[in-house]
N, C-alpha and C positions, 0 to 999 in steps of 0.2 A: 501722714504728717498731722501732727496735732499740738496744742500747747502743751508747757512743760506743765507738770507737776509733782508735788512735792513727793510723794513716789518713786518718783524719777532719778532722782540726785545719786545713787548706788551706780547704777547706771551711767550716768551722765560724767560722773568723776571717771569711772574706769574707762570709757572712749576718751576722753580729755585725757588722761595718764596714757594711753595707749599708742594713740595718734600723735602728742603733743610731744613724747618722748619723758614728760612729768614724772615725780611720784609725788600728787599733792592727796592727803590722806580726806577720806569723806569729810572730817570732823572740820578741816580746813575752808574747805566747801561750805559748811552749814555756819561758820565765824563769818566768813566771806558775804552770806547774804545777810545774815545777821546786823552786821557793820553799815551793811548799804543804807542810803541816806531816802527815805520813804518819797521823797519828791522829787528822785532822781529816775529817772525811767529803767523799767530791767525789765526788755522780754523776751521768752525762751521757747523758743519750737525743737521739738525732736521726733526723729521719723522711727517707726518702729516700735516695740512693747517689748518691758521688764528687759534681760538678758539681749534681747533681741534688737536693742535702741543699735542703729549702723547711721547716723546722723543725728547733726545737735547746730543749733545755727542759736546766737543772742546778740540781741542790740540792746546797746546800754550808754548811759552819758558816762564820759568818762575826764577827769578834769584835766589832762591835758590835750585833750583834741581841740581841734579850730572853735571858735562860735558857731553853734547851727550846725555842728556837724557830731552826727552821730559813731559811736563806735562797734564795730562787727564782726563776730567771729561767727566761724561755720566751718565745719569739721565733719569730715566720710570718711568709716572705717571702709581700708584700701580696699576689700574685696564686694563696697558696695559700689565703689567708682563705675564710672561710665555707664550708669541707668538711671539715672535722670535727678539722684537722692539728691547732691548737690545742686540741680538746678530747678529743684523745685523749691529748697531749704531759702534761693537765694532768692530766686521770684516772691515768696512770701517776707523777706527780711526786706527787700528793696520797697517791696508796697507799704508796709511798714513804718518803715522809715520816710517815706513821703506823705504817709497820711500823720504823723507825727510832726511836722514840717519842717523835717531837716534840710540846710542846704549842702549837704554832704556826706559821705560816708568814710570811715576812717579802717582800715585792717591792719593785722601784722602779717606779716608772716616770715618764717625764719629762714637766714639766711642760707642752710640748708637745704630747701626744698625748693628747688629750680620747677618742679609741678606743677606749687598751688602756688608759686608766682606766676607762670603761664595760664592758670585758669585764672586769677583775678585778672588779671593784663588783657584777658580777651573781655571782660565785662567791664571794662574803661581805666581800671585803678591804675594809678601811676605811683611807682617810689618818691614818696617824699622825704624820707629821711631814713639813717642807717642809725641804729642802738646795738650796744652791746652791752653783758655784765663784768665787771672785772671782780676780782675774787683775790685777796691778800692773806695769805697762811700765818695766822696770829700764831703760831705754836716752835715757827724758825723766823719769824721776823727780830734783826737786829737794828735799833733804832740808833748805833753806834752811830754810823756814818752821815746822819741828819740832826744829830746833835749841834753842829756846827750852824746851821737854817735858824735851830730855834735861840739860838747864843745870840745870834744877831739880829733878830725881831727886837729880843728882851733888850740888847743893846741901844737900839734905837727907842726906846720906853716903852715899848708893848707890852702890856699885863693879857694873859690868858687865862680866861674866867668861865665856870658855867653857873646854870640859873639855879643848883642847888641851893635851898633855901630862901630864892628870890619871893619880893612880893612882889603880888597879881599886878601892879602895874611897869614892873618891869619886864615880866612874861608878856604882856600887851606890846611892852617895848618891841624887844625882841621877833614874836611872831612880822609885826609892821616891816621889821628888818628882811626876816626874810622874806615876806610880800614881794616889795620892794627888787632883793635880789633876785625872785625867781622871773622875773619880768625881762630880767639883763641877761638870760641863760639860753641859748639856742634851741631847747625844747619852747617855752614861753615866751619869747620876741613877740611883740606885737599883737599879746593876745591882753584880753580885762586884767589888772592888778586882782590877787585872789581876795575876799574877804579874811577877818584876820579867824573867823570858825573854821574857814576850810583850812586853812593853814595847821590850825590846832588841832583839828580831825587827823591833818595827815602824819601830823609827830606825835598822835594819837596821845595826847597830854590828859586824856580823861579818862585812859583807859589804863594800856602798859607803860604808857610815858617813863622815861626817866628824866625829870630835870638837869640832872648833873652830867646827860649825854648831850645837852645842849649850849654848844662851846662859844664863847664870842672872845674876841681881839679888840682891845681896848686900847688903843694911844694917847698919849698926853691929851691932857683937858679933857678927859674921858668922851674922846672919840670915839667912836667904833667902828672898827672897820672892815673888819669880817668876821663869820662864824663857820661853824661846821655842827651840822644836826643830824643821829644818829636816832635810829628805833630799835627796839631789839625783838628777832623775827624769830619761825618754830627754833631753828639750829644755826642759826649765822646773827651779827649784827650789820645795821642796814645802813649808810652814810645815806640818808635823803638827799643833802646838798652840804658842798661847801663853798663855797662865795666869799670875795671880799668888794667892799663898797670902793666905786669908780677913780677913786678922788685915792684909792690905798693899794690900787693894782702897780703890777713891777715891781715893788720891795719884797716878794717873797713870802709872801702871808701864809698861801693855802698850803705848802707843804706842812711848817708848822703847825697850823689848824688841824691838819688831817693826824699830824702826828699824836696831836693829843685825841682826837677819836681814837685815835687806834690805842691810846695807851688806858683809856677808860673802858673801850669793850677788850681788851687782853683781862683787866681787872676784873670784867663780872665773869669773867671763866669762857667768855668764847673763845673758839679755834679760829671761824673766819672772818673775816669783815668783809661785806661785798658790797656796790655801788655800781651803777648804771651809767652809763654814757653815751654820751652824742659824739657820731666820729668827725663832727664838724668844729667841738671843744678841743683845738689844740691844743691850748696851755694849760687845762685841765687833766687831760690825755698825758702829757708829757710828767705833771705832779707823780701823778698812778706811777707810769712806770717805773721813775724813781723811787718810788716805796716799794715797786717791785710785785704792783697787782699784776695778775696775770687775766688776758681777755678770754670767754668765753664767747662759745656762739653766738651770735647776735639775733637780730629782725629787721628787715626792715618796716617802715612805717609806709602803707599806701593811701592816698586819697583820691576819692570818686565825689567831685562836685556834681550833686545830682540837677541843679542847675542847666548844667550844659547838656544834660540828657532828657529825652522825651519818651517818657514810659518804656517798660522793662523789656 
C-alpha cells in the first residue's frame, strides 16, 4: 500500500468504473481534481502497481457531510477480498482521519450491496440516510397535463424569471437565496449556512454556469419565493435544488419551478434531466413523481463518529 500518484489515475478510474458499476471516463477524473478546492483536504492510498492497483481508499472534505466529519471511500476488486486489502486500506484511512482531527467519518454505499454494508456495519458505521437519483426522459415528456399548476401560480401573481442577463448584485441576491434554502433541506438541516462562493462553486457560475438555468418565482411586491438551479453535466442536465421560501410552501410552487428547468434544459438539446433525493423529502419525492422521474438505485449514507471510538 502506498500513496496515490498521479500515474495512478488510469488505473484508479478503471477499479472505480469496475467496482462502482460507473463509466466515468479518465478525463472526468483529471476535471474532478482539477475542480477541487486547494484547502480542501484530498488523500489517496492504493494497494498494488500500474494494472495491478486491486484497492483504492480516499478521504476527502466533502460539503455536505456533518462538521468535523470527514468523507470516505475504499474499494476491493472482488477477487482481492478477504486478504486483508481492505483492512489494511481502512486502518490507514481511519489513522488518517484522526490525525487530521476529524470527529467523524462519512461513507456511501449503494443500496445494492448488502456486503460492503455488512463490512462497514462491522467497523461501527451506522445508516444515516437513504439517497437516490431520479432520472426524467426530456425526449417523451408531455408538459400538457401541469399546465394547469403553472396557470395557477401566474393566477395568483407569480412572475417566473431567470438571472439571464442579471447584474452581479442580483446573482449575490439569489446565490444568499439559495444559502438560505439549502439549510431548510434534509441533506443540510442543522448544518453552517454555505458561504455564498461555495454556493457559486457548486452552480459553477464561473465556469459552465448558465444564468438563465437559474430560475426564481417572484410574487407580488417582488417577493421571492422559490427557485429551481440547474447545471449542465457530461450527458444529462442536473437540477441542484428546487426550493421555495417558508412563508410560500403549499401553494404549489415547486412543480411549476421544476417545469420550467425542464422546459430550459429540453431547449439546450438534452434528453435527460436528473436530480438527487433524500427519501425523507416527501413533498419533494411526490413533485418528481408527478413529472414522472423515474428512481434509480440509490446509497445510503453511513456515519462513524470517531469520537465514540478508541483507536482502530
Amino acid at each position: 500500500m502506498r500513496p496515490f500518484v498521479a500515474g495512478d489515475a488510469p488505473a484508479w478510474v478503471t477499479l472505480f468504473n469496475r467496482v462502482a458499476g460507473r463509466q466515468t471516463p479518465l478525463d472526468a477524473f483529471h476535471v474532478e481534481e482539477a475542480r477541487r478546492h486547494p484547502a480542501h483536504l484530498s488523500r489517496r492510498w492504493v494497494v498494488g502497481e500500474g494494472e495491478g492497483v486491486r484497492g483504492l481508499a480516499h478521504l476527502y472534505a466533502f460539503p455536505f457531510d456533518p462538521p468535523g466529519f470527514l468523507h470516505a471511500s475504499l474499494l476491493v476488486t472482488p477477487e482481492a477480498r478477504g486478504r486483508g486489502t481492505g483492512r489494511a486500506l481502512w486502518q490507514t484511512l481511519e489513522a488518517a482521519a484522526r490525525n487530521h482531527g476529524a470527529t467523524g467519518l462519512v461513507a456511501d454505499v449503494a443500496d445494492t450491496d448488502p456486503e460492503s454494508l455488512g463490512w462497514a456495519g462491522r467497523r461501527g458505521f451506522r445508516v444515516h440516510a437513504h439517497r437516490f437519483a431520479s432520472e426524467l426522459d426530456l425526449t417523451t415528456f408531455d408538459e400538457t397535463p401541469h399546465l394547469p399548476a403553472l396557470a395557477r401560480a401566474e393566477a395568483w401573481g407569480v412572475t417566473f424569471l431567470d438571472l439571464g442577463g442579471a447584474d452581479e448584485g442580483t446573482v449575490e441576491r439569489y446565490l444568499g437565496f439559495v444559502a438560505d434554502r439549502l439549510t431548510e433541506t434534509p441533506d443540510l438541516a442543522g448544518h453552517p449556512r454555505w458561504p455564498l462562493a461555495q454556493v457559486r462553486e457548486a452552480l459553477r457560475l464561473d465556469e459552465s454556469g448558465c444564468p438563465d438555468w437559474l430560475v426564481l418565482a417572484v410574487g407580488p411586491g417582488e417577493h421571492w419565493l422559490g427557485m429551481a438551479a440547474m447545471t449542465p453535466q457530461r450527458s444529462f442536465a442536473y437540477n441542484f435544488l428546487t426550493a421555495t421560501h417558508p412563508e410560500a410552501r403549499g401553494r404549489g410552487l415547486a412543480l411549476p419551478l421544476k417545469l420550467h428547468a425542464i422546459r430550459r434544459a429540453r431547449e439546450a438539446g438534452f434528453s435527460v434531466l436528473r436530480t438527487n433525493n433524500h427519501s425523507q423529502n416527501a413533498p419533494m419525492l411526490a413533485v418528481n413523481r408527478r413529472l414522472g422521474f423515474q428512481s434509480r438505485p440509490g446509497r445510503y449514507e453511513l456515519h462513524l463518529p470517531l469520537a465514540a471510538t478508541s483507536g482502530a
